[in-house]
N, C-alpha and C positions, 0 to 999 in steps of 0.2 A: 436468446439474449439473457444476461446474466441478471441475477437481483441486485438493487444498488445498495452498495452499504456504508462507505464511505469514511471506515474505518480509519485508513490512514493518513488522513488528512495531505495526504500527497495528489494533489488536482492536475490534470494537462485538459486544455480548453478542445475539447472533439466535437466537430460536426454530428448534431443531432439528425439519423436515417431522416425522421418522420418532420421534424418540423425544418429542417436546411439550416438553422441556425448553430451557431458555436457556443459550448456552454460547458464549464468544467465538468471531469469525469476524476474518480478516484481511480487511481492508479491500480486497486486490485479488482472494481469493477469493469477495466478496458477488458477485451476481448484480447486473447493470449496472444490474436498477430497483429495488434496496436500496443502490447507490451511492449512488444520487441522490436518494434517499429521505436517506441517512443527512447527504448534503451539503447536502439542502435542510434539515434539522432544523442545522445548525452555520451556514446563513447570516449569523443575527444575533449570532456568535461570532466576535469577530474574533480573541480568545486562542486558541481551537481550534483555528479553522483555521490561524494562523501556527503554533503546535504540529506541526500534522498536516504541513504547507506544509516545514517544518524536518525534522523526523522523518522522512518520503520521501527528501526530501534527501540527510539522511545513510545511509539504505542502501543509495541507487541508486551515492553513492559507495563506500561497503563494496562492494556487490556487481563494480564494476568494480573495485578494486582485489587482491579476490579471483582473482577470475577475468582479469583482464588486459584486460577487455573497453574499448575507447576508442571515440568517434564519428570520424571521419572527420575532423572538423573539427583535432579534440584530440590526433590521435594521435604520441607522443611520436616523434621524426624516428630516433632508431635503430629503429624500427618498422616504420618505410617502405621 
């Protein structure tokens, strides 16, 4: 089982194994074949997904700008 982190504030309500009940899950804590369960159920969503497409977005930017983290490509030249 993975660690939770809950990073992306992107939630799908999953049946908890150990207790039966439903209770949101972060999208990059689901197990890789409830990803794709969950990405195959939004296929014919094109609002979702650009939601979801957007939403990532903005936290991968939060999260670099938290932490300082830049690609290689991006990284601002007093960095270097």
């Amino acid at each position: 089982m993975k660690n939770k982190h809950g990073l992306s504030g992107i939630y799908f309500l999953q049946n908890n194994r150990e207790t039966g009940k439903r209770e949101p899950v972060a999208f990059e804590d689901l197990e890789p074949e409830e990803q794709e369960r969950v990405l195959n159920e939004t296929v014919n969503n094109d609002k979702l997904q650009r939601d979801l497409i957007i939403k990532l977005a903005n936290t991968l930017y939060r999260i670099g700008e938290e932490l300082g983290i830049y690609s290689e490509m991006e990284k601002p030249k007093d960095l270097i």
